[in-house]
N, C-alpha and C positions, 0 to 999 in steps of 0.2 A: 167166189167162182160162179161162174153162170153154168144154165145147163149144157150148153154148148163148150164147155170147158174149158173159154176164155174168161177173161176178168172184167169185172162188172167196174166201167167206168167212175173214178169217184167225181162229186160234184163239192163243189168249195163255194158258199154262200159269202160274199165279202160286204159287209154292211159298210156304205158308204154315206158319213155324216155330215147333212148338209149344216151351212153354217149357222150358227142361233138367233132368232129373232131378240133384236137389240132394244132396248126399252131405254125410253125418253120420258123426262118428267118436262111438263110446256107451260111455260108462265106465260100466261096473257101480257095485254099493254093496257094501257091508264082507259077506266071507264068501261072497260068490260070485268069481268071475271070467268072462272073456268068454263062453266056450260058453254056462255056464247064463245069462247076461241074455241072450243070444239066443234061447235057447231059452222063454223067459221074457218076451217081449215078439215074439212070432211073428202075436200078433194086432195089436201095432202097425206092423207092417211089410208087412202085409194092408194094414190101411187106408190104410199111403201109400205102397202101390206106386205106379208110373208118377211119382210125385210125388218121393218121396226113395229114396236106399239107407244102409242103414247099416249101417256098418262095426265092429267092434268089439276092444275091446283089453283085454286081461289086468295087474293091476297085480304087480309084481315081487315082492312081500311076500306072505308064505302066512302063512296065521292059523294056527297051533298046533292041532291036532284037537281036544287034550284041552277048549279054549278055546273051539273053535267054537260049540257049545251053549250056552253062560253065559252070553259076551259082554253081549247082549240077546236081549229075547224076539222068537218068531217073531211075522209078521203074517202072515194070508190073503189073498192077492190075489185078483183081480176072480173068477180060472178055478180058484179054490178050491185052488190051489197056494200052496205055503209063501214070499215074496217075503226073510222073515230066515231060513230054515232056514239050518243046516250044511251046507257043500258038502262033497265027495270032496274037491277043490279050494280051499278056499276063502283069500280072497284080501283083504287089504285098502290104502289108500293110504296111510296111515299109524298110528302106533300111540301114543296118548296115553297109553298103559303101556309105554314102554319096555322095562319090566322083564320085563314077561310078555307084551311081541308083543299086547296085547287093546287094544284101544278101543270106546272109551263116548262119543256124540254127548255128553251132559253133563255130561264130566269138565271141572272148570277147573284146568288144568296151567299148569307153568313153560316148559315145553317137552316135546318130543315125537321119535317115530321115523321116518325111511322118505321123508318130503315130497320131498325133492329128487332124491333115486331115481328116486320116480312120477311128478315132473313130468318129469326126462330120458325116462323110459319115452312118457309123452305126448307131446311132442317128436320122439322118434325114429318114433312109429306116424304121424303126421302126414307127417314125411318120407317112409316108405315105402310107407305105404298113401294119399300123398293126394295130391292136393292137395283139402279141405275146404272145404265151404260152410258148416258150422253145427258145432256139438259137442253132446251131451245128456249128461246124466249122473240117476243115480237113487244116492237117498241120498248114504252119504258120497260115492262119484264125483261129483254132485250141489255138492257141499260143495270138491271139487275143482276142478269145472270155474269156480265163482264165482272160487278162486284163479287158475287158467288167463284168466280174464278180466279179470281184474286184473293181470295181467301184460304181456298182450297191450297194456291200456289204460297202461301205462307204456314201452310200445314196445319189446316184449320181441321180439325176432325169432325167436324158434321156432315162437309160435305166430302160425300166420294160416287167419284163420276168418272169420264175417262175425256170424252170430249163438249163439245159445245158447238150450237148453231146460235147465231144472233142476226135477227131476220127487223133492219130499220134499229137496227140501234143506236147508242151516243153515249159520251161521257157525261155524268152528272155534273152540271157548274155549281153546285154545294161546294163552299171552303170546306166542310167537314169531309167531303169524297174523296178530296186530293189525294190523299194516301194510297186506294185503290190503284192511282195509274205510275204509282211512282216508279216501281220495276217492271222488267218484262212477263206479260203473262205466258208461261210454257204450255199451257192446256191447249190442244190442239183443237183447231178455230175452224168454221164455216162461217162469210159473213155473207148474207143478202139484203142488197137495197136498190132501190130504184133510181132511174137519172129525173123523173119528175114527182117525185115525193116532196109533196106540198107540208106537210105534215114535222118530218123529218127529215132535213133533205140531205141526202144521199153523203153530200163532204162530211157531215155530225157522223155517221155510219163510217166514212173511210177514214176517219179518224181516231175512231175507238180501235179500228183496226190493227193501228199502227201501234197499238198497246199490245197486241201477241206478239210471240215468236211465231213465222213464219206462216200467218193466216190463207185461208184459201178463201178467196172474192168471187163473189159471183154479183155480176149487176144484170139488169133486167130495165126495159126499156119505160114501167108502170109505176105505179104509187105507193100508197101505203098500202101496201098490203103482202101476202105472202105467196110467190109467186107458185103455181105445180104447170107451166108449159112444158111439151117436151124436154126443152134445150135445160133448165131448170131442175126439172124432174133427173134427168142422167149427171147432172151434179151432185145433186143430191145422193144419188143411188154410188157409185163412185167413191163419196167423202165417208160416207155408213160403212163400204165393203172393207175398207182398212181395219174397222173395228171388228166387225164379223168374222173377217178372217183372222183377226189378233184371237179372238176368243176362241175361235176354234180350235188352235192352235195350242192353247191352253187348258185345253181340257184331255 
């Protein structure tokens, strides 16, 4: 009661919880490793602050220096930086030349180098760096994570994730791969590529595509590389909120 001998209004605090910042494990592409794609995707991580965080992991396999240049050629990404140079570093998930440690998106091999290394590597970063809401991958990681997705869709227990972004990716032409794409992948998909990716061009990406169930496309008019322009950017923000709001939802 108040002094006035009315009743003292009550106040009801309603905590309202915004949805949870979604965590992404990012696999680099061939000839980098994890610093440079972070360093390298610093304007992607801008645009989804508050939104996601992403973590990043280093593939086990080092490209030969003398190789790193040859390989393939470079492409310019969006911030005028090199997204195929030669790293100090440089790094790839596996190697369709055996012989010489180098691979080539369109080499058609018998078999190949490194794969089950990098997926343990995969595996093991998830254990210690996670627990994971999404994975992304650029380039061949890109090409890897479609594996990793394939795996999971066969109830593979290392990996647990919910979705996947694959930014320039492709099927591996390894006769060993072919298994990977034999069923449909149900992991829900974000795919980005470019219409003048020199590098990987754009049909290798929309055909890996055609391996999910019901993939969401996004193309962009640039190269190799990983695009954050607005139009890009609200794609992006969008394909994440389905998750955010799944988890919220769940708690």
């Amino acid at each position: 009661m108040s002094l006035g001998g009315g009743l003292r209004p009550v106040v009801v605090a309603i905590a309202v919880m915004a949805p949870p910042v979604l965590r992404l494990l990012c696999v680099h592409g061939y000839r980098q490793d994890g610093r440079s794609f972070r360093e390298r995707t610093g304007s992607l991580r801008k645009a989804l602050r508050k939104r996601a965080e992403l973590l990043y992991v280093s593939s086990p396999l080092r490209v030969p220096l003398s190789l790193g240049a040859s390989a393939q050629p470079p492409a310019v990404a969006g911030d005028g930086t090199q997204m195929g140079e030669t790293e100090e570093d440089g790094r790839g998930w596996w190697f369709s030349n055996p012989a010489e440690d180098s691979f080539n998106a369109l080499d058609r091999v018998e078999s190949c180098k490194g794969l089950e290394e990098s997926l343990e590597t995969i595996s093991k970063a998830m254990t210690e760096l996670g627990p994971f809401d999404g994975i992304m991958g650029f380039s061949q990681g890109a090409a890897l994570v479609a594996m990793v997705c394939a795996l999971k869709q066969k109830g593979d227990p290392r990996f647990q994730f919910d979705f996947a972004i694959l930014v320039a990716g492709f099927k591996s032409r390894c006769k060993l791969h072919e298994h990977f794409y034999q069923e449909p992948i149900a992991v829900p998909s974000l795919h980005v590529f470019g219409d003048t990716d020199r590098v990987i061009p754009g049909q290798l990406s929309q055909d890996l595509s055609t391996s999910f169930v019901d993939p969401v496309i996004l193309t962009h008019s640039g190269g190799h590389f990983v695009p954050v322009a607005a139009a890009q950017k609200l794609v992006y923000l969008e394909f994440l909120e389905r998750f955010r709001r799944s988890n919220l939802s769940h708690k």
